[in-house]
Every structure is written in C-alpha cells, then in structure tokens.
C-alpha positions in Angstrom: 97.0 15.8 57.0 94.6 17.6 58.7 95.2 16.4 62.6 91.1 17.0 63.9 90.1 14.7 61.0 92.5 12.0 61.8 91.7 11.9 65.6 88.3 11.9 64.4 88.8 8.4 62.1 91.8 7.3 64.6 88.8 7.4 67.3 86.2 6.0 65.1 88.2 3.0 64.1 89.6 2.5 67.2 85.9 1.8 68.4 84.6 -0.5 66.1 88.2 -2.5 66.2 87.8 -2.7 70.4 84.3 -4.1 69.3 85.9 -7.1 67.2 88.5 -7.8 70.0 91.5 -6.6 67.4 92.4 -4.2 70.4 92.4 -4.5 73.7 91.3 -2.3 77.0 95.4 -1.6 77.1 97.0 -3.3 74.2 97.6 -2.3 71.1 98.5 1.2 69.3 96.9 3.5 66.8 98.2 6.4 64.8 98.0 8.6 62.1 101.1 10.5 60.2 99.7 14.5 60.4 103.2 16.0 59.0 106.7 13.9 57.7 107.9 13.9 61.0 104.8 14.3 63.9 101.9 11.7 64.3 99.3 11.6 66.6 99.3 7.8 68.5 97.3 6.8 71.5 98.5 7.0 75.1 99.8 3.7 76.8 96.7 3.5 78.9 94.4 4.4 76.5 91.1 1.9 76.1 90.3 1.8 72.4 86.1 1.6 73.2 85.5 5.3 73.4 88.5 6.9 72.7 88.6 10.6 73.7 91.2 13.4 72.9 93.0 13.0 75.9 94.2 9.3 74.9 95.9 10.7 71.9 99.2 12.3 71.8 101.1 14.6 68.9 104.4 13.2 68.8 107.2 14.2 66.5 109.9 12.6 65.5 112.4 14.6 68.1 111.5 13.3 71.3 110.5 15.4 74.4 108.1 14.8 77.3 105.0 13.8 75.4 107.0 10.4 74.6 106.5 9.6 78.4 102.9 9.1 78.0 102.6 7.3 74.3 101.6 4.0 73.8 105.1 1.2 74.1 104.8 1.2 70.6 105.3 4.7 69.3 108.9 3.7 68.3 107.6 1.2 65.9 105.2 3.6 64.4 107.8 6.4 64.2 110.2 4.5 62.4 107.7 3.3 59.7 106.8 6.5 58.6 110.4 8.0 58.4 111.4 5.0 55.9 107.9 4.7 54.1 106.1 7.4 52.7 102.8 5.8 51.5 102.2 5.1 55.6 99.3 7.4 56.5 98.1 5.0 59.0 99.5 2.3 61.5 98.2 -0.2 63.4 99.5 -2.9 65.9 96.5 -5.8 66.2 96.4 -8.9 67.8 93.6 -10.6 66.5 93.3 -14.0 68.2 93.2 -16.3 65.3 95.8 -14.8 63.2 97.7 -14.5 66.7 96.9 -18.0 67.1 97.6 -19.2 63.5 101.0 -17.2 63.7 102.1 -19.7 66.9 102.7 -22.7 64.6 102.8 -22.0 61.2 105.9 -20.1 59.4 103.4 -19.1 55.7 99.5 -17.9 56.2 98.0 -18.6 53.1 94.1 -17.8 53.0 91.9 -20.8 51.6 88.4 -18.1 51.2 88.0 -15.7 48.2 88.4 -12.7 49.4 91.7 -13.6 51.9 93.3 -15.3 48.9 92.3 -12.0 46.2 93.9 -9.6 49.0 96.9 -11.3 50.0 98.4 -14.1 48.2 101.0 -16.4 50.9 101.9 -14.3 53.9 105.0 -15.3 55.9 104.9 -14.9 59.5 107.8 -12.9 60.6 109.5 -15.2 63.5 111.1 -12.7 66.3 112.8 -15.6 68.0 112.9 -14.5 71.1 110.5 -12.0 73.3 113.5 -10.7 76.0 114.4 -8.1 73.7 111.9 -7.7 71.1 110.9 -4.1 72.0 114.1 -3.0 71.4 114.8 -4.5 68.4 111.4 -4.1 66.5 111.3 -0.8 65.3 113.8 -1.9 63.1 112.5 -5.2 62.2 109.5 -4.7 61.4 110.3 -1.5 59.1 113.5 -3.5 57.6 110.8 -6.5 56.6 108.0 -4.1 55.6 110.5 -2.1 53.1 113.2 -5.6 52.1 109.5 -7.4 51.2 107.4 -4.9 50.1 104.5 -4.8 52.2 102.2 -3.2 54.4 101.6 -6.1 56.5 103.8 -7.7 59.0 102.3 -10.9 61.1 104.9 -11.6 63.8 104.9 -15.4 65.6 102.7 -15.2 69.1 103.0 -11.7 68.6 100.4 -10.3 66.3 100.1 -8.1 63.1 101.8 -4.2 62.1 99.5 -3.0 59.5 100.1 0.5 57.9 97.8 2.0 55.2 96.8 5.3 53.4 93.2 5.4 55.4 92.1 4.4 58.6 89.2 2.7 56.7 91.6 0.3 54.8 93.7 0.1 58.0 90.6 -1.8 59.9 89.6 -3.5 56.3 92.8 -5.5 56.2 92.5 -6.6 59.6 89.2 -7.6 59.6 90.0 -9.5 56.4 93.2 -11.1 57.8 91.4 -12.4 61.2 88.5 -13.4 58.9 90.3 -15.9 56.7 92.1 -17.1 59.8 89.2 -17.7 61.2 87.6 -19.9 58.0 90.8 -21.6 58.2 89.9 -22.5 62.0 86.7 -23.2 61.7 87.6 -25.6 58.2 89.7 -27.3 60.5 86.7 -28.8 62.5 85.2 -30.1 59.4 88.5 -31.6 57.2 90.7 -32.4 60.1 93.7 -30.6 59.3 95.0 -26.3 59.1 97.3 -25.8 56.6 
C-alpha cells in the first residue's frame, strides 16, 4: 500500500474520530499495514485532532529504535497483521458508551436497524484482570479475532480493536458500534431496562 496515501486517510480519520470522542488527546492508536511486515502507527503522544507527519511512525515487524516512540499499542497492531491478511487497517477506540455498555454486560446485541444488519450479538471479550493486560493482549485479541472470525473485538472496561480493509470502514464501524450503544442508552430512559 502506498505509505503517503495512508498517512493521508490515517490523518484524516484520525480527525474526524478525535471529533466524536472515539480517540483521545493521548489514548488510543491508529495504523495502516504499508508492506506484510511494516505499518505506519501513531506515536505514543500523538493527539489525534490534527495529526501531522511527525506523530506517525514506520514500524516493521523487527524492532529497532523507532519502537521507542510508537503508541503502547503497536504490539497489538503488529501481531494482527502477521496472523490476518485482510487487516489493512487497525484501530484501538474507546467510545464511552460501548466502553460503558462493555462494564456490565458479557453479549452487545444492537436493538436499531442498522447495528442489528451490521453485527448480529457481539460478545464482549472479558480480560479479567488489567495488572497484565498489555502483556498479554497482543495475543488475545489476535487469538479471539482469528478463533471467532471477526474484525471486532469489544474488551470489558477496556474498549474496542477494530481492523478493516479501509480507513473509511475502520471509522464506519465504530461510529456504528457507539451509535447503537448509544440508542440502547438512551432506550433505557424511556423502557426502564438495557439489555
């Protein structure tokens, strides 16, 4: 893939994400698979409203010094495209009412249309415990991703891994996730219950 076009839609998606509070001034990760084994990923204090070429890093898959500087999650992002080929795109989100939804519920099942059309029952992906979750997530969330055969992982208090073939899609499925979370939320106030 051609890297100056993906740092071009990594930077333009990256924006209007910041924009719907899927990403924050420090947290969360972007990248973009440019050869089978180097991506391009945001720096670890990159802020996602305005990102320029110097929050991006090329990373390949044999780590050197450019490592030191990449977002927390480059590990997670490396590993899912050396076991999945159809990853072009990878995203690390926590929207707040999937996020939230995710804290008390095991299954997110959309109630609206379009939730329900994309994705069917969901099942949040419970890490158990947060001491060691960065070392043991690159190969959780690949192992569920491949063992359930999806692109979406939604991990308890936590938030959502998300890989796609375009940045485009990448932010579509967010935004679609957090919306039917929110509907849920705000059905809640009106029926009395959030299943």
């Amino acid at each position: 893939m051609n890297i100056e076009y993906s740092i071009s839609e990594i930077k333009k998606i990256s924006s209007s994400m910041f924009k719907k509070n899927f990403l924050g001034i420090f947290h969360g990760s972007i990248s973009a698979r440019i050869e089978h084994n180097q991506f391009v990923i945001n720096k670890k204090d990159a802020i996602f409203d305005g990102l320029s070429d110097s929050d991006l890093t090329l990373l390949y898959s044999k780590k050197d010094y450019r490592w030191n500087d990449a977002s927390i999650d480059a590990d997670i992002h490396l590993n899912i495209y050396k076991n999945i080929a159809e990853a072009k795109y990878v995203c690390y989100s926590m929207p707040p009412f999937l996020t939230s939804y995710s804290i008390n519920h095991s299954f997110f099942e959309p109630k609206d249309y379009f939730g329900y059309m994309k994705f069917g029952n969901i099942f949040i992906y419970d890490p158990k415990r947060f001491d060691d979750w960065y070392e043991r997530a690159p190969s959780e969330i690949c192992r569920h991703m491949i063992e359930k055969q999806t692109n979406i992982v939604v991990i308890k208090g936590y938030g959502v891994y998300v890989y796609e073939r375009t940045a485009h899609d990448l932010a579509k499925t967010i935004a679609l996730l957090e919306n039917s979370c929110k509907l849920l939320n705000l059905s809640n106030g009106f029926s009395g219950n959030l299943t």
